[in-house]
C-alpha positions in Angstrom: 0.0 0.0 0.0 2.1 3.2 -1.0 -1.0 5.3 0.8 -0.6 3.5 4.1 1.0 5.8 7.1 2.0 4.8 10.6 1.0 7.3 13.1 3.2 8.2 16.0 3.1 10.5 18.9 5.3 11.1 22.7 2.1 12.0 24.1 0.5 8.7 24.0 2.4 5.5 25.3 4.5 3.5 23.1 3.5 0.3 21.9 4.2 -2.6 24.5 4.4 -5.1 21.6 4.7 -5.9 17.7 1.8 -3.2 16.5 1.8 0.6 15.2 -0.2 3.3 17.7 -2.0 3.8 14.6 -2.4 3.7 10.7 -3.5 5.7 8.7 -5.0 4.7 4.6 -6.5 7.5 2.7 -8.6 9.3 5.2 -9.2 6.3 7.5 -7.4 5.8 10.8 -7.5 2.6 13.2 -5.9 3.3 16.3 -4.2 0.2 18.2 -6.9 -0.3 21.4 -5.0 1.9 24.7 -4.3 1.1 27.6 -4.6 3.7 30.7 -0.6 4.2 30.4 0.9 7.8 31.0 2.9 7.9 28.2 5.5 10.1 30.4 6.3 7.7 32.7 4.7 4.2 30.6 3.3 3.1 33.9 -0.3 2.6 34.7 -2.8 5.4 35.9 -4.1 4.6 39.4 -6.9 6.2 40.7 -10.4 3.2 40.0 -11.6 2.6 36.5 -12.7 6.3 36.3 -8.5 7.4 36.2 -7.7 5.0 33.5 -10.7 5.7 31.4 -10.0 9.3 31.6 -6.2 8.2 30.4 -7.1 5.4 27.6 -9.3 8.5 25.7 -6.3 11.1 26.7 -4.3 8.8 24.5 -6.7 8.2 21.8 -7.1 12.0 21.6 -3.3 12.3 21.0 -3.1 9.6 18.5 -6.2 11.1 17.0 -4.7 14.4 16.9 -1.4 12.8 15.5 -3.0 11.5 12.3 -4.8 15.2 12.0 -8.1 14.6 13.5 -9.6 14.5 16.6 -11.8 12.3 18.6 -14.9 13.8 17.2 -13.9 12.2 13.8 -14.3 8.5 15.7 -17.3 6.3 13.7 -16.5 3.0 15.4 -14.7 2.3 19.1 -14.2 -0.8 20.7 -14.4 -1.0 25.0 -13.7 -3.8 26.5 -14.0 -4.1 30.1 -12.9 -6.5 32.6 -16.5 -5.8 35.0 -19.1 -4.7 32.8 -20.3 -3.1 36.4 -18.2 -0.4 35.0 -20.2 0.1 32.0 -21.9 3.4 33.3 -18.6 5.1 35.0 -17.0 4.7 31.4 -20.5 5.6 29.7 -20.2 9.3 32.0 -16.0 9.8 31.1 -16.8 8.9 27.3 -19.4 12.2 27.3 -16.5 14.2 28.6 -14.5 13.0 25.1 -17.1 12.9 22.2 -19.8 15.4 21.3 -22.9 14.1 19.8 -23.5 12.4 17.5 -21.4 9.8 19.0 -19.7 7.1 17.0 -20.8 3.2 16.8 -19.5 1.5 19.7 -19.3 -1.9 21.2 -18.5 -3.0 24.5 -17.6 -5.9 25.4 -16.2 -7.8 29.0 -13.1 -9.5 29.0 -11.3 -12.2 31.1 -8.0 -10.3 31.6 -6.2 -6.7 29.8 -3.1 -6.5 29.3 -0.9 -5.1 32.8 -3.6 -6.1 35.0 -6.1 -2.8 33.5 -9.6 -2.6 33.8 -10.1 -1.0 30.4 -8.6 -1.0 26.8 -10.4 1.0 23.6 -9.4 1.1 20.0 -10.9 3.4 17.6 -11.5 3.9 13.9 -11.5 7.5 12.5 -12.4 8.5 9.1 -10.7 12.4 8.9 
């Protein structure tokens, strides 16, 4: 793919494995699902489920505004959760991120996240 662009930024963590933050075709962007990391210091957020949701969309909105668009330009993000009891804390934090209309969503719970987390969200963009 000659169009194809791999989208990095310092303000979001680093990738903990074989996989781009993002990439970018044409005017589309899928964004690698996030962890609550500070990308500063690569360690996890503390603070309940409400810190590190309020980090994972931090670092979508960096990688977002990496690949020159924002999080309003999300059509499609993935949550998964590892206590779905947690589905209306994250429901609140998402409204602080995305004006209407907001984009297609699933969420789904997990067994386990990666580092022990309680969250992880990928998004798709179209900018």
């Amino acid at each position: 793919m000659t169009n194809r662009a791999v989208i990095s930024t310092t303000s979001a963590p680093q990738a903990i494995g074989p996989y781009s933050q993002a990439v970018k075709v044409g005017n589309t962007v899928w964004i690698s699902g996030q962890i609550p990391l500070d990308p500063s210091t690569m360690t996890i957020v503390s603070g309940g489920i409400e810190a590190e949701a309020v980090q994972v969309f931090n670092n979508l909105a960096a990688i977002a505004d990496a690949a020159g668009g924002s999080l309003n330009d999300t059509v499609k993000l993935n949550i998964s959760l590892t206590d779905l009891g947690h589905f209306a804390a994250v429901n609140d934090i998402m409204t602080q991120f995305f004006d209407e209309p907001y984009p297609a969503r699933a969420c789904v719970q997990v067994a386990a996240l990666p580092k022990g987390v309680g969250i992880e969200v990928e998004a798709v963009l179209v900018i």
